[in-house]
SEGUZA-949016 format. One record per residue (C-alpha): x, y, z; residue in three letters. Coordinates in steps of 0.1 Angstrom, whole numbers, padded with zeros to 4 digits, always signed. Layout:
<rs>
XYZAla
...
</rs>
This chain:
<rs>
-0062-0326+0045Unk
-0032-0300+0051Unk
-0011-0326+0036Unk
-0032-0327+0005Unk
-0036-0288+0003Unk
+0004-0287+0008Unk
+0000-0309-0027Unk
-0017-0288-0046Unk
-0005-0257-0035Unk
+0038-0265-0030Unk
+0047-0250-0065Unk
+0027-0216-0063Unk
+0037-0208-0026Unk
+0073-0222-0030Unk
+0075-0197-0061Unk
+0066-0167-0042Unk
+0088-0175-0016Unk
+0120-0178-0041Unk
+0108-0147-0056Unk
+0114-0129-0024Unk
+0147-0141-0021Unk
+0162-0133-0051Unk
+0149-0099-0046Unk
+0159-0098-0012Unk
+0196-0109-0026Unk
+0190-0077-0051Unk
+0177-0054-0023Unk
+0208-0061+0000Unk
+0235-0058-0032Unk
+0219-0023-0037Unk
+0219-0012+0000Unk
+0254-0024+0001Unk
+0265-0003-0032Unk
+0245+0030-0019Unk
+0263+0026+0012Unk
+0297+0027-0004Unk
+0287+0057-0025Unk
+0274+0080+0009Unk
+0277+0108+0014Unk
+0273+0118-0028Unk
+0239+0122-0029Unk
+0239+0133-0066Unk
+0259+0104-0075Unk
+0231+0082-0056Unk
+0201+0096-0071Unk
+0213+0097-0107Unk
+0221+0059-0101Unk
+0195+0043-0086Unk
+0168+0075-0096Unk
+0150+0053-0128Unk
+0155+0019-0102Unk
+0135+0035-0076Unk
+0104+0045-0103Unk
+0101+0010-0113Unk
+0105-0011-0085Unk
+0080+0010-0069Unk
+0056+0006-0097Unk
+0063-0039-0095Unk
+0064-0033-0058Unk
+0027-0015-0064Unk
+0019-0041-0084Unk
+0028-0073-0064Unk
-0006-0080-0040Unk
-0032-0075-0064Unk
-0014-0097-0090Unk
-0007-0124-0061Unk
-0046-0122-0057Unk
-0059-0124-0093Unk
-0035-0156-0095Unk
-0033-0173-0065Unk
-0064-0162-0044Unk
-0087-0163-0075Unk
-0080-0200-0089Unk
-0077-0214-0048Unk
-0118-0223-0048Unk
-0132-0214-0083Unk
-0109-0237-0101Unk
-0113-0268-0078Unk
-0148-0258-0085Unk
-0149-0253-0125Unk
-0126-0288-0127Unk
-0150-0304-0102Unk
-0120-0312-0078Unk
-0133-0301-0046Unk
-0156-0329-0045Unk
-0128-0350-0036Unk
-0120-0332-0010Unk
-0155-0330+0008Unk
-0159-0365+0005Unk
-0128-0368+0029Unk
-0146-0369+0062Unk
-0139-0331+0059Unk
-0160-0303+0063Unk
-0162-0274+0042Unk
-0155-0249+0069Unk
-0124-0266+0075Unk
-0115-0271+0037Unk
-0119-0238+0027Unk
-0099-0231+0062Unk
-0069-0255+0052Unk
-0064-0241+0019Unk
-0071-0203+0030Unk
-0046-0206+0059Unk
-0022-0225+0043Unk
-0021-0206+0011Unk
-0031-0172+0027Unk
-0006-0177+0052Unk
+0026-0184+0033Unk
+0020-0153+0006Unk
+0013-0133+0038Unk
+0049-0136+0057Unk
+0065-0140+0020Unk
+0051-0101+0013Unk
+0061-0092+0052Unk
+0094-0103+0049Unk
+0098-0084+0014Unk
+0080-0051+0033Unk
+0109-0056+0057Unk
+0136-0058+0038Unk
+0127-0035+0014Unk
+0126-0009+0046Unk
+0158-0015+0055Unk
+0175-0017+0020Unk
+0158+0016+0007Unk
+0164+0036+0042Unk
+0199+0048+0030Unk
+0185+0064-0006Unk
+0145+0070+0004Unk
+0157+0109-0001Unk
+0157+0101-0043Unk
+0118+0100-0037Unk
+0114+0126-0014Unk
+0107+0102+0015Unk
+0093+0070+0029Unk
+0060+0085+0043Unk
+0053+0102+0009Unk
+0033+0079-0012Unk
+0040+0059-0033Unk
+0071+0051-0009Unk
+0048+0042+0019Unk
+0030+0018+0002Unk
+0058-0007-0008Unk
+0080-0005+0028Unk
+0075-0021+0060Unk
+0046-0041+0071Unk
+0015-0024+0051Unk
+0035-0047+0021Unk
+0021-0082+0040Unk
-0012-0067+0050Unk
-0020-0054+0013Unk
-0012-0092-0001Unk
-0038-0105+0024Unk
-0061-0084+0013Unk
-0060-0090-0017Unk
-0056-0130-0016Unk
-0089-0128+0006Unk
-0110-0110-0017Unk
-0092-0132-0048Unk
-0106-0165-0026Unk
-0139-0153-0015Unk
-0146-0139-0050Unk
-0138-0174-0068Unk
-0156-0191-0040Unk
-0190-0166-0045Unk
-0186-0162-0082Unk
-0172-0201-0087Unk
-0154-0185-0119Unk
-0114-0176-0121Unk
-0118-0149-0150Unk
-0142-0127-0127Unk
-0134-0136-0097Unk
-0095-0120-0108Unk
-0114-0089-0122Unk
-0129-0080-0091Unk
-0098-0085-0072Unk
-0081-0062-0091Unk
-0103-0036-0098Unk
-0113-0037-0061Unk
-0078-0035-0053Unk
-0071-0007-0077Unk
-0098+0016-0060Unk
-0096+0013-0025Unk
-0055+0015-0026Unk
-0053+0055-0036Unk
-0091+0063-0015Unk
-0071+0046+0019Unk
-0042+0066+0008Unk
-0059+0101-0001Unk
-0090+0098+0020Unk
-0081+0081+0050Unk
-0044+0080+0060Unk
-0041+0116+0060Unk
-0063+0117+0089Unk
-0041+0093+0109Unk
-0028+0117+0129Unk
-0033+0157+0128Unk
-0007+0170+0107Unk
+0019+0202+0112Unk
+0009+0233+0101Unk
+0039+0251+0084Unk
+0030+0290+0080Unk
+0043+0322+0071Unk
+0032+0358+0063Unk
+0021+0366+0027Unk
+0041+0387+0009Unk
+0079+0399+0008Unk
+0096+0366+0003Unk
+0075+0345+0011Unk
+0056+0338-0024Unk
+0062+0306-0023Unk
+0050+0299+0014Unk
+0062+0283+0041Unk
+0091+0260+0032Unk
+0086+0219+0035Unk
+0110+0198+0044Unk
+0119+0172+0015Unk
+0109+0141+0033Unk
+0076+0151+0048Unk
+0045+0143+0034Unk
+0028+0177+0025Unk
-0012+0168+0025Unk
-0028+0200+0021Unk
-0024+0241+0015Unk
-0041+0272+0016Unk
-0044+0308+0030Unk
-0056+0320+0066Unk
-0068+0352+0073Unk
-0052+0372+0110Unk
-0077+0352+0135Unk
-0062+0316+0121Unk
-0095+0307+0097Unk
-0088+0294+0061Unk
-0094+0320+0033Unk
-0106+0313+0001Unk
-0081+0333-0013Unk
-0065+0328-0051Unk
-0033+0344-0060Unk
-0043+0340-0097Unk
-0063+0369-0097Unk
-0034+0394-0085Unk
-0022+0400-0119Unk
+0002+0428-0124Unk
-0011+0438-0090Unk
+0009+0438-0062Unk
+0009+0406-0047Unk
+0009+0414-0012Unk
-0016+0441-0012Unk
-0039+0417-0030Unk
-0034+0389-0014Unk
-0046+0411+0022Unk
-0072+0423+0000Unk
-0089+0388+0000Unk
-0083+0380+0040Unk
-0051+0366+0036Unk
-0029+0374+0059Unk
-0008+0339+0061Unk
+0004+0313+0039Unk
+0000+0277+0055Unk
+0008+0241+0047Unk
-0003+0209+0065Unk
+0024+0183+0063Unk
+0032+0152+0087Unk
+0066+0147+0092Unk
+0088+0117+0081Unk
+0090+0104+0121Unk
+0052+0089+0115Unk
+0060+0060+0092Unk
+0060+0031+0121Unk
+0028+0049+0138Unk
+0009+0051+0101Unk
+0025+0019+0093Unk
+0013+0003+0121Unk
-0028+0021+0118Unk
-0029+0006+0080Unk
-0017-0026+0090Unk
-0043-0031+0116Unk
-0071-0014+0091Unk
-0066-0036+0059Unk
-0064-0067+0086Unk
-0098-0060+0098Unk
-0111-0057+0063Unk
-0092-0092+0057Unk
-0108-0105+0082Unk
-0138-0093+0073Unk
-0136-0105+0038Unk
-0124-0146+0051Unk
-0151-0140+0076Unk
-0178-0134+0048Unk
-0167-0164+0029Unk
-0168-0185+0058Unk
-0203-0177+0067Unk
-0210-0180+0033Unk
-0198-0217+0029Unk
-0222-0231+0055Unk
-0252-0219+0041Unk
-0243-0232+0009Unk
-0230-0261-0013Unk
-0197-0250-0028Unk
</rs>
């Protein structure tokens, strides 16, 4: 059976794995060039400043397309050609068919993406400061391990989908869509509460219109006003007008300017929390389609 599934599936994962070499081989060119440029920062940024916006939008890209294509067609096209009947008439099981090819597939396009999350890390960590830094989205999402966990995720829903829907076409649709809303709600909803964040303050007025200043590699994930006991003010600067700004800011309980950032030295830890969050939802997902394919006939 695995030498069957390695059959069918050599070309795609083989393809995925020279895809992350040659980028790999692109990564490490670059590093090496930024390298030689340090400490001109300028020079950096107006090089590599248009790279950095579209590798991160391909980078974005990368797990949900590996799941439309190559966790989408894994069960729904062996069932739409009628091939899987070959393959549970082998003395096999379908637990352990679906298992074989979910592993073996899964598996490869899993330490392919790691790998690339890695190296992307530690080619990117001399220029991150071109896009502010690696804890501020979108930079998080294509660096260190997150990168593998987000191609699982995606492959699993792309195999359980074909194997529930027994169609390609839909069973890519939902991956992607799927895949399209809960990236920004994890990212906007849920991994600012990974940790508390620093709150950055200072008092209204005199200088300080612009507030409290952020450092340009921290991820700033919320603002506002507090009044002298330390409570958030509902307090809008808009309506000051030709007033004075200071005098009407106080007017409205605001005695402080804060902002709630978390600082760049939280990448491993939130790394590390989304990892182990979109593996349990992985899991989840295989562990549906598992339970699923006993109780039915594929």
């Amino acid at each position: 059976m695995i030498w069957v599934t390695w059959r069918q599936q050599r070309a795609q994962i083989l393809s995925v794995f020279g895809v992350v070499v040659v980028v790999s081989a692109v990564l490490v060119f670059i590093r090496s060039d930024v390298m030689s440029l340090l400490p001109d920062k300028g020079l950096i940024s107006d090089r590599y400043n248009m790279f950095l916006q579209y590798f991160q939008l391909v980078m974005l890209a990368v797990p949900p397309l590996l799941g439309a294509f190559f966790g989408a067609p894994l069960v729904a096209r062996e069932v739409e050609q009628g091939t899987h009947v070959f393959g549970l008439t082998q003395s096999v099981s379908r637990a352990r068919w679906l298992a074989t090819k979910l592993v073996m597939a899964g598996g490869s396009i899993a330490l392919a993406m790691f790998t690339l999350g890695l190296v992307t890390t530690w080619a990117l960590a001399p220029m991150n400061f071109v896009m502010r830094g690696r804890i501020v989205p979108p930079l998080f999402e294509i660096q260190g391990v997150v990168v593998g966990a987000y191609a699982l995720l995606a492959f699993a829903v792309g195999a359980i989908a074909g194997l529930l829907l027994r169609n390609t076409l839909a069973a890519m649709l939902v991956t992607l869509v799927l895949y399209a809303v809960l990236l920004p709600v994890v990212g906007n909803a849920v991994r600012p509460h990974y940790a508390q964040p620093v709150s950055l303050e200072t008092e209204v007025g005199g200088r300080n219109l612009q507030g409290p200043l952020v450092p340009s590699d921290a991820w700033q994930v919320s603002y506002g006003f507090r009044d002298a006991s330390g409570n958030h003010v509902d307090a809008d600067p808009a309506k000051c007008g030709g007033q004075d700004h200071t005098e009407c800011m106080r007017s409205q309980g605001a005695v402080k300017t804060y902002v709630l950032v978390h600082q760049p030295g939280r990448f491993w830890q939130f790394q590390s929390y989304e990892l182990g969050l979109y593996l349990v939802l992985a899991a989840g997902v295989l562990g549906a389609g598992a339970w699923v394919s006993r109780r039915r006939l594929i």
